[in-house]
C-alpha positions in Angstrom: 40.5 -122.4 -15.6 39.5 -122.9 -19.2 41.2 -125.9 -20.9 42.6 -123.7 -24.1 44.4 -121.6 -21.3 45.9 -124.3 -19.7 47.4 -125.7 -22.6 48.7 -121.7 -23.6 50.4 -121.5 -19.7 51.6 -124.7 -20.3 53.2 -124.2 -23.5 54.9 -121.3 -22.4 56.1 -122.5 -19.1 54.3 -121.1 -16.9 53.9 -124.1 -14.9 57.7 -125.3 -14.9 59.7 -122.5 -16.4 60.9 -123.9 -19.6 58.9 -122.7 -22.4 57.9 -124.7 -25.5 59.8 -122.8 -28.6 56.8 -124.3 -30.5 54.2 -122.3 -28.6 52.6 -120.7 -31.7 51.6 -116.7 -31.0 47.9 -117.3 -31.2 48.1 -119.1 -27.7 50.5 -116.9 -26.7 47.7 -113.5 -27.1 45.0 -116.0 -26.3 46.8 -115.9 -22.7 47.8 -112.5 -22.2 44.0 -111.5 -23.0 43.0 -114.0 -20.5 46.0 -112.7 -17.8 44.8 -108.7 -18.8 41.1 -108.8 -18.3 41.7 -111.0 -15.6 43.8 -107.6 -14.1 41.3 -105.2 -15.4 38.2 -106.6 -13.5 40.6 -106.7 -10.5 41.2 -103.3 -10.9 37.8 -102.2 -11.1 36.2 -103.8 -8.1 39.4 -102.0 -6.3 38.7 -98.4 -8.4 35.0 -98.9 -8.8 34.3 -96.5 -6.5 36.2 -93.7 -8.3 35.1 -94.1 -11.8 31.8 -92.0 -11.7 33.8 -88.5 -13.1 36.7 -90.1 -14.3 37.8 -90.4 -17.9 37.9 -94.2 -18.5 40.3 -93.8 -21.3 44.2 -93.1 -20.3 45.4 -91.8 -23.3 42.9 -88.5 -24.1 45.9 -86.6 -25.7 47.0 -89.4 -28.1 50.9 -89.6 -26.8 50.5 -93.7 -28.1 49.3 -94.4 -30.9 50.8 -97.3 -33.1 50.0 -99.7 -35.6 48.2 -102.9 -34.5 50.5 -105.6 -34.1 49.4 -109.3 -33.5 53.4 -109.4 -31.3 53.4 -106.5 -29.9 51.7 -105.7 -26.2 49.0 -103.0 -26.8 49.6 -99.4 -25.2 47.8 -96.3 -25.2 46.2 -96.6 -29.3 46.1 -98.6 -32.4 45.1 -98.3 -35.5 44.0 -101.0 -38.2 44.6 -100.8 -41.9 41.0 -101.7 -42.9 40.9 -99.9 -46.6 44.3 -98.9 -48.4 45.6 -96.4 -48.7 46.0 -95.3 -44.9 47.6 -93.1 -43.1 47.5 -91.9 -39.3 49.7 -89.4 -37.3 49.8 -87.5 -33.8 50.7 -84.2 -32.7 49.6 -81.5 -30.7 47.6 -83.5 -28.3 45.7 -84.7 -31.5 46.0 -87.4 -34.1 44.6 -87.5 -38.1 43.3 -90.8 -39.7 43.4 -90.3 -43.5 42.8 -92.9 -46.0 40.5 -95.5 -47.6 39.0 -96.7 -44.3 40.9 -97.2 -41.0 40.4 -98.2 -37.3 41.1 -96.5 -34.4 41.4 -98.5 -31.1 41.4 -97.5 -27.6 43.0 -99.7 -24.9 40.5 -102.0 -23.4 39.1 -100.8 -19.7 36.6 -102.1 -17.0 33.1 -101.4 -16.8 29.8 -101.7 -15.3 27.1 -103.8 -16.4 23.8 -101.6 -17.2 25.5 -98.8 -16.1 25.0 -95.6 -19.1 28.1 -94.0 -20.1 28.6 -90.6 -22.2 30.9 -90.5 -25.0 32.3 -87.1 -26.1 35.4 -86.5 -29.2 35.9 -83.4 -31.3 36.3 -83.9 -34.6 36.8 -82.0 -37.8 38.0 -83.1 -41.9 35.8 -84.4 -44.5 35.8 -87.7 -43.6 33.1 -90.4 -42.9 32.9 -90.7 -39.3 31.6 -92.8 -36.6 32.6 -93.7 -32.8 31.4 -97.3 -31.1 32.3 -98.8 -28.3 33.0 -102.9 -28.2 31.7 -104.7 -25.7 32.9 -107.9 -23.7 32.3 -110.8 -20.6 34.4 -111.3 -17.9 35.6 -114.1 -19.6 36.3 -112.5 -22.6 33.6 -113.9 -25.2 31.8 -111.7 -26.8 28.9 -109.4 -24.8 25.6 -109.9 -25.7 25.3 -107.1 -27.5 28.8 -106.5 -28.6 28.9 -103.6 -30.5 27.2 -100.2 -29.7 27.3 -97.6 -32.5 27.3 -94.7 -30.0 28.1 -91.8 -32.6 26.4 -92.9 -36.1 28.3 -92.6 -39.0 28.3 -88.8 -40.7 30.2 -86.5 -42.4 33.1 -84.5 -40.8 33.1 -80.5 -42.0 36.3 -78.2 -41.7 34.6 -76.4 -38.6 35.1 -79.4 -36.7 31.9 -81.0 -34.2 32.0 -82.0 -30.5 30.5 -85.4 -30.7 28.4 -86.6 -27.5 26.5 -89.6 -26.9 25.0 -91.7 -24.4 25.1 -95.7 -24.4 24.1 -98.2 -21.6 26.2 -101.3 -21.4 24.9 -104.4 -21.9 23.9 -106.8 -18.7 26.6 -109.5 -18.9 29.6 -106.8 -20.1 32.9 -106.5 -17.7 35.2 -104.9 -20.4 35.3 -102.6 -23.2 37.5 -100.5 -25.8 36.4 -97.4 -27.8 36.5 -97.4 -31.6 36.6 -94.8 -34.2 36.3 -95.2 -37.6 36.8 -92.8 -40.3 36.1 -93.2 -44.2 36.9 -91.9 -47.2 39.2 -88.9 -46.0 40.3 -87.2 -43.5 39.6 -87.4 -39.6 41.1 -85.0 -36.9 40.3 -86.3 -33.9 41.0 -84.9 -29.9 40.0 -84.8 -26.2 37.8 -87.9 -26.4 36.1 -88.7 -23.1 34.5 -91.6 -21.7 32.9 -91.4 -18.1 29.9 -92.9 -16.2 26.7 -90.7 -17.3 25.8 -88.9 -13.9 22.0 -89.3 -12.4 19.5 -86.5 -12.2 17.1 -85.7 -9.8 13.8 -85.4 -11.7 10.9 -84.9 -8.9 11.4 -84.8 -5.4 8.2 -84.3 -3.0 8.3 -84.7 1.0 5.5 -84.3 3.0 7.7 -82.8 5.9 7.8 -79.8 3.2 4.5 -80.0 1.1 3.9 -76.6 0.4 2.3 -73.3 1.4 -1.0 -75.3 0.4 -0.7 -79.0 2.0 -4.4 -80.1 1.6 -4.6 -78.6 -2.3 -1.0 -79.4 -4.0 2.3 -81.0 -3.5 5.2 -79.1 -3.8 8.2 -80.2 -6.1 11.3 -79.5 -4.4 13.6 -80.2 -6.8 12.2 -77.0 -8.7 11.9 -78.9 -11.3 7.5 -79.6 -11.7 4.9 -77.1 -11.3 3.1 -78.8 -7.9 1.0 -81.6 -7.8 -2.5 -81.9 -7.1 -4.1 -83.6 -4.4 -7.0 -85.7 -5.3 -9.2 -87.6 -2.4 -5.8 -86.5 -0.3 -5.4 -85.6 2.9 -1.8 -84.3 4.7 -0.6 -85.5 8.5 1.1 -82.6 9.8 1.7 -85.0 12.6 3.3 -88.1 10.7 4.8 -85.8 7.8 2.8 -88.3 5.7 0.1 -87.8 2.9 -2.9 -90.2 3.7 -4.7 -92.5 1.0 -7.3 -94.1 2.3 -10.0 -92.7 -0.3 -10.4 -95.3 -4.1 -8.4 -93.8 -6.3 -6.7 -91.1 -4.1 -4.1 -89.7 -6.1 -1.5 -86.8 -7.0 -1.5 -85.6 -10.1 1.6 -83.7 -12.2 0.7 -81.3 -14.5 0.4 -82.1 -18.2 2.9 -79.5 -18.7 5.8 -81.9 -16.9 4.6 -84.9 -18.2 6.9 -85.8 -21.1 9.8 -85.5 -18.3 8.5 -89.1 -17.3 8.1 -90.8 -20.2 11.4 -93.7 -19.6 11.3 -94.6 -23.7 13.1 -98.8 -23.3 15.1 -100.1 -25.7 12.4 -101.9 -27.5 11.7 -98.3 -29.2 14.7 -96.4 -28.7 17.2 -99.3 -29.9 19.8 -101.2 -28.0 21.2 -100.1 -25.0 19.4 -96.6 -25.7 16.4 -96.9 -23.7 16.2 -94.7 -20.2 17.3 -96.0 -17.1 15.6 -94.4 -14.2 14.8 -94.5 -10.9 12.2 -94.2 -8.1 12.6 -93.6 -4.2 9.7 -94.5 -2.5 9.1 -94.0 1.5 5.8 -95.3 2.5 3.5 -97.2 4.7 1.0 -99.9 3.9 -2.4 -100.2 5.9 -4.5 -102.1 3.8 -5.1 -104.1 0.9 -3.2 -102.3 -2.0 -3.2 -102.4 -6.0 -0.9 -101.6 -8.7 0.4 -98.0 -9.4 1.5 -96.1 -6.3 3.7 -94.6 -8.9 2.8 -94.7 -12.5 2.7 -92.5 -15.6 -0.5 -94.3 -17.5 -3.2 -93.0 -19.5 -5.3 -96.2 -20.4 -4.4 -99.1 -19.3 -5.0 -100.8 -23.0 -2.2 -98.5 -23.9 1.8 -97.6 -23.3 2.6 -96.7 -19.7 4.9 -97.7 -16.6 3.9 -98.2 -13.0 5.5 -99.2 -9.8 3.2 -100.8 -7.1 3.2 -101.3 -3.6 1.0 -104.2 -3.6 -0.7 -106.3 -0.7 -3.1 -108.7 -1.3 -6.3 -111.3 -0.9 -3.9 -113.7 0.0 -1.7 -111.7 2.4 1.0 -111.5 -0.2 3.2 -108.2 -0.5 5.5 -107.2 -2.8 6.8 -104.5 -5.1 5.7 -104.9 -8.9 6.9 -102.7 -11.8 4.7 -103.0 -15.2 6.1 -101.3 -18.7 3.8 -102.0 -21.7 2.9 -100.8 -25.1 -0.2 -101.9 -24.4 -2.1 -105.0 -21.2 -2.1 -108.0 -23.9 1.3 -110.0 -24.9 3.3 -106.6 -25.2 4.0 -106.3 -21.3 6.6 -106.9 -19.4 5.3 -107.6 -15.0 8.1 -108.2 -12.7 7.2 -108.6 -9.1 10.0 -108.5 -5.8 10.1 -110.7 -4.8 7.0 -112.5 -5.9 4.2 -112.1 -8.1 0.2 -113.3 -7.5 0.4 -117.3 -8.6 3.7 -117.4 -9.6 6.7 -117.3 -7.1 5.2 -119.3 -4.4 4.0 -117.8 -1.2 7.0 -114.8 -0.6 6.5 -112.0 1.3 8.2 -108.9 1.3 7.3 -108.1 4.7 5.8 -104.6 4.8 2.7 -104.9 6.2 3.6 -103.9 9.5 1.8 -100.7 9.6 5.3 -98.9 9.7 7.0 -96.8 7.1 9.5 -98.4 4.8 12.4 -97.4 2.1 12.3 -98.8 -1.2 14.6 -97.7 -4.1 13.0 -99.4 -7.6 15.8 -99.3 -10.3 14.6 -100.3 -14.0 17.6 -100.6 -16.4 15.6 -99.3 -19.8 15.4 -102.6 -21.8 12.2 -102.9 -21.2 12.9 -106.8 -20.4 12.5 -109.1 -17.1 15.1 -107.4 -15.2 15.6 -104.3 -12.5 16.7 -104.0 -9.2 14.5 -103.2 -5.7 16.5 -102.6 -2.4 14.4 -102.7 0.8 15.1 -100.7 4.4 19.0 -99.9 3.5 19.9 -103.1 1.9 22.5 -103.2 -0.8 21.2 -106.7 -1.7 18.5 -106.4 -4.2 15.3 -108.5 -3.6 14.6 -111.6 -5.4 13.1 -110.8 -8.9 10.0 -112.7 -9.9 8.9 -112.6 -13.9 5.6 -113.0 -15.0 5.8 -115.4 -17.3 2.9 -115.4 -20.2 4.3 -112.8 -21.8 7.0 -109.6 -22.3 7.6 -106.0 -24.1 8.4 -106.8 -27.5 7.9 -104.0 -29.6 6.2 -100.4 -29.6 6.6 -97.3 -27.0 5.7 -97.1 -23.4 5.7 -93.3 -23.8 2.2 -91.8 -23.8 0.5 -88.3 -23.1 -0.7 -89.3 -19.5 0.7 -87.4 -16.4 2.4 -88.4 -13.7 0.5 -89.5 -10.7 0.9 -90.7 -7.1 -1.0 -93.0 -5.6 -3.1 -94.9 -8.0 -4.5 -95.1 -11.7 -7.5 -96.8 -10.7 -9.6 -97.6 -7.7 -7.6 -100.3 -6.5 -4.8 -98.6 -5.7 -2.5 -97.2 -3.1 -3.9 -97.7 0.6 -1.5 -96.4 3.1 0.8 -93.1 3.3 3.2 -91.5 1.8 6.7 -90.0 3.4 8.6 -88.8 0.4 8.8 -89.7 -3.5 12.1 -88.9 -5.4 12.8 -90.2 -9.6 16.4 -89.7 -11.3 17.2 -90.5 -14.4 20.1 -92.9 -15.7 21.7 -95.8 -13.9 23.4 -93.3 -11.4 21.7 -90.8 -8.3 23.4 -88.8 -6.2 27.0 -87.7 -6.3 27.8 -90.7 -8.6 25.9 -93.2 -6.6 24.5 -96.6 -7.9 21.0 -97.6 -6.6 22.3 -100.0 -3.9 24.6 -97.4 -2.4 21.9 -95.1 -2.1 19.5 -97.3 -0.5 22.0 -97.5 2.1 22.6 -93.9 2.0 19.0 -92.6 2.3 18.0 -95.1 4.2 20.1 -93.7 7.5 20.0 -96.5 9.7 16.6 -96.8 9.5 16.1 -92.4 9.9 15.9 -91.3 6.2 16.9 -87.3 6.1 13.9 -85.1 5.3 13.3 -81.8 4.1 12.6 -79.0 6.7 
C-alpha cells in the first residue's frame, strides 16, 4: 500500500482504533478516495458484465445535487463555484446552472480501458456549454489522457439540443466522472446518459452462403455491401471455403461501400476519437503467405490498413496489422505474436493445413497496441512492435476498396471460411472481443450461415 495512505489509516486509527485529533482533512479525503476507487474497481469486475446497456451514471433525474464540499462525502451531484455569481437548482427531474461560470460533477464510476462510450444530455438556455468526461488509474493518478472534451463548448438556444457523443477511454483509465460546464448564463440540463457504445456488424461474408453466383461475387449477408467480386477466385462447395491459390487472388467491395471501411485513428481524428474496429477471420493457410488478407489500401506509398495472415521463408507465422499515412516513418507494424527479425523465432502455430479462428481488435490510436485472440482463447496473443518507426500524423483513410485476400502478389495463400468487421470496441450483444472469440469460436465448430 502506498506510504501517504498508510500514514492517513494510521492517523485516523484505522490500525488501533484511536484516531489522531490532529489528522488534518486532506489525509482524511486522500483516504477515502483511495478506500472508494478501491470499491468501485471491485464493483466493476463483479458488474462488468452488465454494464454494456446500462446508464453508468446513478443519478439521471438530478434528486442530489449539492454544493461541493471538501468535508462532506460526495452523493449523487456537485457543483463548483468557478466564476461568481452562481447559481444552481433542481426540479422536475431537471436542474439549471446559471451564473458566471460553474461546474457540474457527476459521482465517479468504473470503466473500461479502450472501451468507446456514448454521451447523451438535453439541454436548453443561452448559456455556453460543454460536457467532458475526467479520466483516472486504478490508483487514482491522473489517466493519461485525463480529460476528454466529449461535447465541445457551444451555445445553448431556448429550443433546447439533445447532445450526443462518442469518446474512447484511454488505455491505462479504471475510473471516471462526467462534467458539465456552462458559461455566461443559463443551462437547463436533463436525462443525461452514459453507456458502453454498442458494436456494429459492418460486412459479414460466409462461404457456406456465398450467393446465387459463387464463382463471380460474394454475397454480404449483413445486407449491408453490394457483393464482392471474385478475382483469380475459386469456391469449395465441398469445404464451404473460397480457394486462393492464384498471385494476387482477391475480393473486391465495391467503391460504392468503401468509405464504410475507412477506421480514421486518433492521430487525425484527435484523442480518443479515432475508430475502434474489428475483424473475424476464419481461414486456412497452405502456403507461404504475405501481408493483407484483409486490407482497405490503394498504394502502398499512401494511407491504408491491413491485416495479414502471414507465413514465411523462415517458417515463421503470425498475424500482422499495418495502419499508415503512408510505408516510410509514418507507420505503425504490429505483428502477434512476432514480427520478421524482431521477436525472436515465435510461432503462432497455424500452418497446419487446418482452419483457424482469429478475432483482430485495433483500439483506433493508431499506436503499437491491439488485441488478436486465436481458436477461442480469451487470452490475447503476445504483441510484437516493429520498432523503426510509428503513425505519427496524417490519415489512414483513402479512396481504395475493400478487399479480401491480397493487395499485391504476395498475398493470401490458403482459404477462406468466413470474414466478419464491427465497428467500436464492442460486437455482438454487448460483447468485448475476447468473449467473442470464445463465443464464435464454438468449441472449436464456429456456427455458419445456411
Amino acid at each position: 500500500m502506498n506510504h501517504r495512505v498508510l500514514a492517513c489509516a494510521g492517523s485516523l486509527g484505522l490500525f488501533n482504533g484511536k484516531p489522531d485529533a490532529s489528522a488534518n482533512s486532506a489525509c482524511q479525503r486522500r483516504l477515502r478516495l483511495v478506500v472508494k476507487r478501491t470499491i468501485l474497481f471491485v464493483a466493476f469486475c463483479v458488474f462488468c458484465g452488465h454494464l454494456n446497456a446500462e446508464n453508468l451514471l446513478p443519478d439521471s433525474s438530478f434528486t442530489t445535487v449539492n454544493e461541493f464540499s471538501n468535508q462532506s462525502e460526495i452523493k449523487g451531484w456537485h457543483w463548483q463555484r468557478i466564476e461568481e455569481p452562481c447559481e444552481v437548482r433542481s426540479h422536475k427531474n431537471q436542474t439549471t446552472l446559471q451564473g458566471g461560470k460553474v461546474f457540474l460533477h457527476s459521482v465517479e464510476f468504473p470503466v473500461e480501458s479502450g472501451t468507446n462510450y456514448d454521451l447523451q444530455i438535453e439541454a436548453s438556455g443561452d448559456a455556453k456549454f460543454a460536457g467532458e468526461i475526467l479520466w483516472w488509474k486504478k490508483n487514482g493518478l491522473l489517466a493519461s489522457s485525463h480529460r476528454s472534451v466529449v461535447i465541445k463548448p457551444s451555445r445553448l438556444t431556448a429550443k433546447g439540443t439533445k447532445f450526443e457523443a462518442r469518446i474512447r477511454a484511454p488505455s491505462d483509465a479504471a475510473t471516471a466522472y462526467v462534467r458539465f460546464v456552462a458559461e455566461s448564463g443559463k443551462a437547463v440540463l436533463k436525462s443525461p446518459l452514459l453507456r458502453v457504445a454498442s458494436g456494429e456488424l459492418l460486412l459479414k461474408l460466409d462461404a457456406a452462403a456465398p450467393g446465387s453466383s459463387p464463382n463471380e461475387r460474394w454475397k454480404d449477408l449483413a445486407e449491408r455491401n453490394q457483393d464482392f467480386e471474385l478475382q483469380s477466385v475459386t469456391h469449395s462447395q465441398k469445404a464451404n471455403s473460397y480457394v486462393f491459390n492464384q498471385p494476387g487472388a482477391s475480393c473486391v467491395s465495391t467503391m460504392k461501400d468503401a468509405s464504410r471501411f475507412d477506421f480514421e485513428t486518433d492521430l487525425a481524428a484527435g484523442t480518443g476519437r479515432g475508430a475502434s474496429f474489428t475483424v473475424v477471420l476464419y481461414a486456412k493457410l497452405s502456403g507461404r503467405s504475405g501481408s493483407g488478407i484483409v486490407n482497405k489500401i490503394a498504394d502502398p506509398t499512401k494511407g491504408g490498413w491491413s491485416i495479414g495472415l502471414e507465413w514465411d521463408q523462415f517458417n515463421l507465422d503470425r498475424i500482422s496489422t499495418l495502419q499508415q499515412s503512408n510505408n516510410q516513418q509514418h507507420r505503425t507494424i504490429n505483428g502477434f505474436p512476432g514480427l520478421a527479425g524482431h521477436g525472436g523465432d515465435i510461432k503462432l502455430g497455424a500452418t497446419d493445413g487446418k482452419f483457424h479462428l482469429y478475432v483482430v481488435h485495433l483500439t483506433g490510436s493508431g499506436q503499437r497496441d491491439g488485441k488478436v485472440y486465436f481458436d477461442g482463447n480469451e487470452k490475447p496473443l503476445l504483441i510484437t512492435a516493429w520498432p523503426f518507426g510509428r503513425l505519427s500524423s496524417g490519415p489512414v483513410r483513402n479512396d481504395a476498396p475493400l478487399r479480401i485476400g491480397s493487395f499485391n502478389k504476395k498475398g493470401f495463400r490458403g482459404e477462406i471460411g468466413f470474414v466478419e468487421i464491427w465497428s467500436g470496441s464492442r460486437l455482438n450483444r454487448g460483447m468485448t472481443p475476447a468473449e467473442y472469440s470464445k463465443h464464435r469460436y464454438n468449441k472449436g465448430a464456429p456456427l455458419r450461415a445456411k
